[in-house]
N, C-alpha and C positions, 0 to 999 in steps of 0.2 A: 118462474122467470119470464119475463116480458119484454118483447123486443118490438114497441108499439113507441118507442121513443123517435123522434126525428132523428138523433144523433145516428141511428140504425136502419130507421127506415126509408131514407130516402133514397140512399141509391142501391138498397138491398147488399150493400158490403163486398164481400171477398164472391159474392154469388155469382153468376153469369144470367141469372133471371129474367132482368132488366132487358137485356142487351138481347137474350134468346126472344122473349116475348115480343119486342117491338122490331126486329129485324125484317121478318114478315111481312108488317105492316105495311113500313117503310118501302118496302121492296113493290108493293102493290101500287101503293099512291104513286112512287115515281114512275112506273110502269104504267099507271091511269093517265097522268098527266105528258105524256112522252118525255123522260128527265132523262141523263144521266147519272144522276148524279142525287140521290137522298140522306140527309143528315138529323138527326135529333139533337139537337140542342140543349140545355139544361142550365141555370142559371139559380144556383140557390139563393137560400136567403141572407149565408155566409160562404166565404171559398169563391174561389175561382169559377169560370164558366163548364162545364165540362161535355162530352162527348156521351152519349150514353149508346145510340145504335148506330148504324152506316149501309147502306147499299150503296153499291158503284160501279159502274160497267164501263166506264172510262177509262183513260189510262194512269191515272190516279187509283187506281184497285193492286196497282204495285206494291204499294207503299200505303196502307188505307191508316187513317188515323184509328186507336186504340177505343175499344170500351171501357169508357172513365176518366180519357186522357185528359188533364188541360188543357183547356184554348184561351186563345186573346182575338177578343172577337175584334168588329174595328171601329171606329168610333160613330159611322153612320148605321150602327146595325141596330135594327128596327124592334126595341124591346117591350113585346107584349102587345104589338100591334100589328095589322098585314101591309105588307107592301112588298110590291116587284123589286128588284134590286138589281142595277149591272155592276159589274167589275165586283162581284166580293172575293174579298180573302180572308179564311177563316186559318188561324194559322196556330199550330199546336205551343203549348207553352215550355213544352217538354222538350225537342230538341227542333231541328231545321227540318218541318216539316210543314206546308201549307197546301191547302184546297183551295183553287183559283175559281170562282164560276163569274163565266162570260155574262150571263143573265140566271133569274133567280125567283124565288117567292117564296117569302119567308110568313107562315101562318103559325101564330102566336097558342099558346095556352096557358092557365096558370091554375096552380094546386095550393094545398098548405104549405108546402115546401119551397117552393120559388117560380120563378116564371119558364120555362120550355116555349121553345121554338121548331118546327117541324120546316127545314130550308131543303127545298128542290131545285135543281135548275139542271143548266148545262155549261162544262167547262167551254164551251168554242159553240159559236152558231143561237140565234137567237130561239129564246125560248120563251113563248105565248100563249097560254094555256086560254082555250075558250074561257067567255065569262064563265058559263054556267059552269062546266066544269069546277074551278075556282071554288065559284059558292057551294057547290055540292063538297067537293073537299077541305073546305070550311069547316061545314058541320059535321060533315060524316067523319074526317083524319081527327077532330078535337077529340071527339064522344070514343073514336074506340083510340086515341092512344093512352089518353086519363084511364080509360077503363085496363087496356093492357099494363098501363104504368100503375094500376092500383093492386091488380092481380099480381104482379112481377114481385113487387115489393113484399108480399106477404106472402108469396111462396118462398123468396129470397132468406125474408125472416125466419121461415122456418126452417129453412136448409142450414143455415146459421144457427139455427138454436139447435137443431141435431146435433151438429159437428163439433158446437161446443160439448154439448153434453159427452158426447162420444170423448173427446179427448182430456175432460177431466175422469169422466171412468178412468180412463186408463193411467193419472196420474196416481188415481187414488188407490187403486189395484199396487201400482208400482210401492207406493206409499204403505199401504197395509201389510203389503209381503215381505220386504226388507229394511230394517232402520237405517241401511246405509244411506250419505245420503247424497253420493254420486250416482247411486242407481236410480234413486228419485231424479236427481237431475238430469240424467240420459234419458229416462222416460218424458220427461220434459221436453229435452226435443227433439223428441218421435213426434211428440203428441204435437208441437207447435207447427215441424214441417210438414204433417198431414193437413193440419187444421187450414192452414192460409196454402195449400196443393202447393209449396214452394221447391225449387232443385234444392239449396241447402241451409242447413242451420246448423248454427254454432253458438256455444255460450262460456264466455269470459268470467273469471273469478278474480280475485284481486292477491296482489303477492304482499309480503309480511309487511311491506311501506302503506298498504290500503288506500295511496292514491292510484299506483300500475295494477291496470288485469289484463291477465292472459288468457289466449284460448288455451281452454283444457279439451271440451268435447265438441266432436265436428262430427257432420253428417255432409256426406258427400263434397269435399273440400280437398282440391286434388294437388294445393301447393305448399311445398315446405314453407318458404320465405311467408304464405298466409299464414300458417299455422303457429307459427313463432312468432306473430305480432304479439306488441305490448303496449296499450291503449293507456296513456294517461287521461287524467279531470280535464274534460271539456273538448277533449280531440277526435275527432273525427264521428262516424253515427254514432258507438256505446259512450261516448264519452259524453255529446249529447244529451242523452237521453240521464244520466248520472246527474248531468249540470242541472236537467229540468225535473229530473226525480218523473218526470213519463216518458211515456213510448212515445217515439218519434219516426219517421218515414220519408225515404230518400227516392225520387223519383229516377234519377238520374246520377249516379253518385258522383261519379267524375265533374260534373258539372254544377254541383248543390254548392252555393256561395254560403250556408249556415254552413258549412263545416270547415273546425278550425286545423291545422298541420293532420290532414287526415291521409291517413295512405294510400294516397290515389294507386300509386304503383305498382302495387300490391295487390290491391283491389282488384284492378284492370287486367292485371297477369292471369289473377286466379279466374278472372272474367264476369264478374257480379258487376251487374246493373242496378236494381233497384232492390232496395234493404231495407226492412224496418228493426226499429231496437227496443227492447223495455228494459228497465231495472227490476232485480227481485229483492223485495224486499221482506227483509227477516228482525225483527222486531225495532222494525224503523230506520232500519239499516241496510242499506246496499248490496247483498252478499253475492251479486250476479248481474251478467246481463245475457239475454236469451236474443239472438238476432235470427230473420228468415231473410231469403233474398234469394232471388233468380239471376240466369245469367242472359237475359233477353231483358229489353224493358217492360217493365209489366206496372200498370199507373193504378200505385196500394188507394186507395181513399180514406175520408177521414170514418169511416167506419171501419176497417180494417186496422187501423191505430187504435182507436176507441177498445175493439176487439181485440188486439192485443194487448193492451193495458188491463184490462178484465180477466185474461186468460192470464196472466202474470203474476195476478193478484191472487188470483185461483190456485196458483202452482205455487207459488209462498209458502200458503196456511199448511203445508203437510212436511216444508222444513224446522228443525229444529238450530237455533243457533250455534249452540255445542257442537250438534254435526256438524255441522258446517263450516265451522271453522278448524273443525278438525280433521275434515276432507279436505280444505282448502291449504292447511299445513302439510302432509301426505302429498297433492299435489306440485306446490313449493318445492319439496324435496327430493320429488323424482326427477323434476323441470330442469333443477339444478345437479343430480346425478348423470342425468341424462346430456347435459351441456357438457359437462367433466370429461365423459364418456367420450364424448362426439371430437372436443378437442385433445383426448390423447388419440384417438383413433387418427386423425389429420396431423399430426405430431408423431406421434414415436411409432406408430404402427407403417404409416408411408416411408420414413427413416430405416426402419428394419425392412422394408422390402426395398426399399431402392440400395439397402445394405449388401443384402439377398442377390439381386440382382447383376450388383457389379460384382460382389465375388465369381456367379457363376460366368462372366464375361471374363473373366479375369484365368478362371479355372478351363475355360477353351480352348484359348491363345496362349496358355501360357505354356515353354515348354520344359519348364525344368519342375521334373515327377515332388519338389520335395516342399516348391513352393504349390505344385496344384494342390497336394495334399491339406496345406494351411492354406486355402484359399475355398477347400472342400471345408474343411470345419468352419470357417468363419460362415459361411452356407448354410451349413447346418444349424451353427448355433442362433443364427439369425431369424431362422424357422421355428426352431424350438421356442423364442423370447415370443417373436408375434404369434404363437398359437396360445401360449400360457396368456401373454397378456391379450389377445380377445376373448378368451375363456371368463377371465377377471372384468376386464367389460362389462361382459353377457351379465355376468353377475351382477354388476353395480346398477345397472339401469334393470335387472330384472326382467328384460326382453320385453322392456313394457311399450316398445314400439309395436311389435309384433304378437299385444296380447287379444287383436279381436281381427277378426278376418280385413282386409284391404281390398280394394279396388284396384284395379290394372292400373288406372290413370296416379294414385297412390303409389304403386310402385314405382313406375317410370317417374312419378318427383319425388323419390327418396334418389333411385338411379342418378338423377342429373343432379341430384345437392351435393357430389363430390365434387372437390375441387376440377376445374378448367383450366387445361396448359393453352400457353398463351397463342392465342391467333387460331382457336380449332372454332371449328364451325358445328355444334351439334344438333342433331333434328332426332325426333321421337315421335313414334306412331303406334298406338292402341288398335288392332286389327283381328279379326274371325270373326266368325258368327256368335261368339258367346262375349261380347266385348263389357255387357254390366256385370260378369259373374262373380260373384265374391272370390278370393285365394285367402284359404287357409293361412295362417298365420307361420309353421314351417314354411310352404313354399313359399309365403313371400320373403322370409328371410334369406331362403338362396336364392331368390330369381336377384333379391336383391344386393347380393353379396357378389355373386357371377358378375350382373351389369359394371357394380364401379371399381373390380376389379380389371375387368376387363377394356372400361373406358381407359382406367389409370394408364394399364398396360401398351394401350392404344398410341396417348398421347404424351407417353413419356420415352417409348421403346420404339415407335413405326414411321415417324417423321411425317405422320398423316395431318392432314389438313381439315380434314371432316371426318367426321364420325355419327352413324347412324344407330339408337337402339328403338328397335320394332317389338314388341310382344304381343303374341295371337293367341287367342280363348277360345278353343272349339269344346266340343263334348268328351272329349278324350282327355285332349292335355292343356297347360302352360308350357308355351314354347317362348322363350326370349332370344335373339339375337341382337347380336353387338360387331356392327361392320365397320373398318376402316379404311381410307385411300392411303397408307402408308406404303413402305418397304415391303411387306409381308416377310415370307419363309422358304425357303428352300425345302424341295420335298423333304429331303431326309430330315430336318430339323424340325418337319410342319408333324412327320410321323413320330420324332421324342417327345413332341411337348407335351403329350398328355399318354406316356410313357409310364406304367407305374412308380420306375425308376427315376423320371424327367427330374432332371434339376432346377428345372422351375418351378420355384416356391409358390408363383401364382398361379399356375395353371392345376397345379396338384390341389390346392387350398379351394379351387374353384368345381373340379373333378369331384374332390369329397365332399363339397359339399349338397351337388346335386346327386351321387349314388349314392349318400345316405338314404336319400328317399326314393330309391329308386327308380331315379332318372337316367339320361343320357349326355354327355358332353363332347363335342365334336369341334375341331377348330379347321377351318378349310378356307380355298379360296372367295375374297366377299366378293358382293354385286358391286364393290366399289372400288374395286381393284389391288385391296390389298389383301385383310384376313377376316374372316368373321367366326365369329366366338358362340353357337348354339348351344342353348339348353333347353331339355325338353322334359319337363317332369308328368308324370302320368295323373290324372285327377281322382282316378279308385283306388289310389292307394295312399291319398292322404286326410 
C-alpha cells in the first residue's frame, strides 16, 4: 500500500505532522525577525487556501486559527512572490474568526503541490525587518520549511498507513471470529473512531422502506432525541453522503449550506461540531452509514475524506449481504418493540401510578374505615398491574437498552427523556472523580428507574418549580440524586415513605429497586428547599 499519492500527501491527513514539524520553525523566524505574529500559509493546487502552522504572542493566541483550517485570504495577497504588506486580514473560512496584521511580509515558496506562503508581521506597531535580515530569511525560512514540509508529509504518511493498517486488523479479527454481522459492525466503529482520534461515532442502517436509516450503534453519544434520529435520501451529512454514494465532511455543521432539512437541533444538543460520513457499501448497495465527529471544531481535510472512503471500503468486503440484512431486520424489530415499550410505559404505566397515587391520598383523608379499605385495594391493585406490566415490558424490548455498560452522561439522557410537567426548570450534572466510568448495565437500569421516578414524583406531587438530578462516580459507588424546590414532607410523613409498609407505590418501586443490588435509598431534605431522593449503589458488588 502506498501513500505517495497527492490526494494523501499533501497535507499529511488526519496526522499533526505537518503542523508539529513547522511550528518550531515558525516560531524561530518570527522571533529572528522581531514579529508577533507567524503564519504558514498553503495554497493548493485544488481546495481552498489553508492554515497549516501558527505562532503567536499577541493577543490573537486566544483564539489562534486551527491546523488545517480554511482561509479566505484577500484579494491583494501577494501569491508566490515577496512583499511587505500593511493592513492584512487573513480571515478563517470556517467561522468569525480573523488575523488582523498592522504590517507584514509575506515570503513565498512553491512545491509540487501548490504554492505556501511563510507571513510575519505584527498586529499594532510598525514592523521593518532590516534588509539583510529579510534576504537571509529568504533563503534560509524557503530551504528549511520545504525541507520540514517534506519530512512532515512522509512521517504523516506513515502514521496514516499504520493506523490504517491497525484498524483494519482489527476489523478483520472482528470478522474472522464471528459471522454476526452487528459485531462486525461495532467493530467498525471502534476501529473508525480510533483511526481519525474522533469523541464519537455512530452508524446508521436503513429501516424495511430503504429510503430511512436509523442509528443503531453509537459510541459515546449522550442524547436520546440524537439517538432516535431517522435520516432520510439526501438530508442532512449521511444522507449526503448516500445522495453522492462517498464520504463527505462537515466542517461546521450548523452552518454547512450543502445540507438539506438536516437536524441542526439535534445535532447542536448532542454538541457535534465537525462530522464526516461514508456509505457501506454491500454488493453495490447501501447497507450503512458509518459517521465520526467531534464536539469542538476540528477542520477534517480532504485526505481525511479520501481516508475515509478507503477505510469504508475496507470495512464492506468482510459484510455479507444476507447478514445484513438480516441484522438489519432484528434491528427494525427491536426499534419498533422498543417504541411500543416506551409508549405504554408513558401511557398506562403513569396512569397506574397517578391511579396509585390518589387512592393513597384518598386512603389518608379519608375517614370512613370501609371506604379506606376500597381505596387500600384500589392501591394495591394498581401496584400489582404496574409491577406485572413492567415485568411484560422488560420482556418485550429485552432490556436491550440496558444490554452493554452506559455512560453517566447516558444515563442522565435516559433520566431527562421522561416526560416534563409544565413550567419545571430541570438542570443535570455529571460529577466525582470517576466521571468517564462505564456502569454496568443493572445499575444503570435502577440509577435510571429511581431518577424518572422520582422526577415524575417531583413534578406532579411537590408543586416545585425546578428540579435538579446530579450523579457522582467515585471508586466506590454510583450515587444519583434527585432534588426539588417543592412542598416537601413533614417529618413523620418524610420517615413513612420509604417505610417497608409505605403506601407509596413509588417510593417502594424505587427502594426495591436499588436494594436488589445492594444499595442505599434515603429521601431527606434537598439543597433546594424541598425533598431529595438519594441513591447509592456500591460498584463491588456489581
Amino acid at each position: 500500500m502506498s501513500w505517495t499519492r497527492s490526494s494523501y500527501a499533501w497535507d499529511a491527513g488526519r496526522s499533526t505532522a505537518i503542523h508539529d514539524a513547522l511550528g518550531p520553525l515558525v516560531a524561530d523566524i518570527r522571533s529572528l525577525l522581531g514579529a508577533g505574529t507567524g503564519l504558514v500559509v498553503y495554497e493548493p493546487s485544488s481546495g481552498p487556501p489553508l492554515l497549516l502552522a501558527s505562532d503567536v504572542t499577541d493577543d490573537s493566541a486566544d483564539d489562534p486559527l486551527l491546523p488545517n483550517e480554511p482561509l479566505r485570504l484577500p484579494p491583494g495577497f501577494p501569491h508566490g512572490r515577496l512583499e511587505v504588506l500593511s493592513d492584512l486580514e487573513i480571515h478563517s473560512a470556517l467561522r468569525d474568526r480573523v488575523v488582523k496584521l498592522g504590517s507584514a511580509v509575506a515570503v513565498p515558496w512553491r512545491d509540487a503541490f501548490g504554492t505556501g506562503s511563510l507571513v510575519v508581521g505584527n498586529t499594532a506597531g510598525a514592523f521593518a525587518p532590516e534588509a539583510a535580515d529579510l534576504r537571509s530569511c529568504r533563503r534560509d525560512a524557503v530551504r528549511r520549511v520545504r525541507a520540514a514540509l517534506r519530512g512532515a508529509r512522509q512521517a504523516g504518511g506513515t502514521l496514516i498507513e499504520n493506523d490504517l493498517n491497525q484498524a483494519l486488523r482489527h476489523i478483520a479479527e472482528s470478522t474472522a471470529s464471528s459471522p454476526d454481522a452487528g459485531t462486525v459492525l461495532a467493530s467498525v466503529l471502534v476501529a473508525a473512531r480510533n483511526l481519525f482520534d474522533c469523541e464519537v461515532a455512530y452508524l446508521s442502517i436503513p429501516e424495511y422502506d430503504g429510503v430511512t436509516f436509523a442509528f443503531d450503534q453509537v459510541l459515546n453519544i449522550q442524547t436520546p432525541a440524537f439517538r432516535h434520529l431517522r435520516i432520510k435520501h439526501g438530508q442532512g451529512l449521511g444522507g449526503l453522503a448516500r445522495e453522492l454514494r462517498s464520504s463527505v465532511r462537515s466542517l461546521d455543521y450548523a452552518r454547512d449550506p450543502r445540507l438539506r432539512a438536516a437536524p441542526v437541533d439535534e445535532t447542536a444538543r448532542e454538541g457535534i461540531v465537525s462530522a464526516m460520513a461514508a456509505p457501506l457499501l454491500v454488493d453495490d448497495q447501501i447497507k450503512g452509514v458509518v459517521y465520526v465527529g467531534n464536539r469542538h471544531l476540528k477542520p477534517f481535510t480532504e485526505t481525511d475524506e479520501t481516508l475515509l472512503a478507503e477505510f469504508a471500503g475496507y470495512s464492506s468486503l468482510g459484510l455479507k449481504r444476507r447478514e445484513v440484512d438480516e441484522y438489519r431486520d432484528s434491528v427494525v424489530q427491536r426499534k419498533e418493540r422498543e417504541r411500543l415499550a416506551h409508549d405504554l410505559h408513558d401511557s398506562v404505566v403513569r396512569g397506574l401510578l397517578r391511579i396509585g397515587f390518589e387512592a393513597e391520598a384518598a386512603q389518608h383523608n379519608c375517614q370512613d374505615d370501609a371506604l379506606r379499605r376500597r381505596m387500600a385495594v384500589i392501591g394495591s391493585a394498581a401496584e400489582q398491574c404496574m409491577g406485572m406490566l413492567r415485568h411484560h415490558l422488560s420482556v418485550l424490548i429485552g432490556d436491550a437498552e440496558y444490554g452493554q455498560p452506559s455512560t453517566g452522561a447516558e444515563v442522565l439522557g435516559q433520566i431527562a427523556s421522561v416526560r416534563r410537567g409544565p413550567g419545571i426548570d430541570r438542570t443535570t450534572e455529571l460529577c466525582g472523580p470517576c466521571p468517564d466510568a462505564l456502569i454496568p448495565p443493572p445499575a444503570a437500569k435502577a440509577l435510571i428507574h429511581v431518577g424518572q421516578e422520582a422526577l415524575t414524583n417531583a413534578e406532579i406531587h411537590s408543586g416545585c418549580r425546578r428540579a435538579h438530578t446530579a450523579l457522582e462516580i467515585d471508586a466506590e459507588s454510583f450515587e444519583l440524586r434527585v432534588a426539588d424546590d417543592g412542598g416537601g414532607l413533614d417529618p413523620t410523613a418524610l420517615d413513612q415513605v420509604l417505610a417497608p409498609t409505605s403506601p407509596h407505590l413509588g417510593f417502594r418501586s424505587m427502594r426495591t429497586a436499588v436494594t436488589r443490588l445492594g444499595g442505599r435509598l434515603t429521601v431527606e431534605s434537598g439543597s433546594l428547599g424541598g425533598l431529595q431522593v438519594r441513591a447509592v449503589l456500591p460498584r463491588g458488588r456489581l
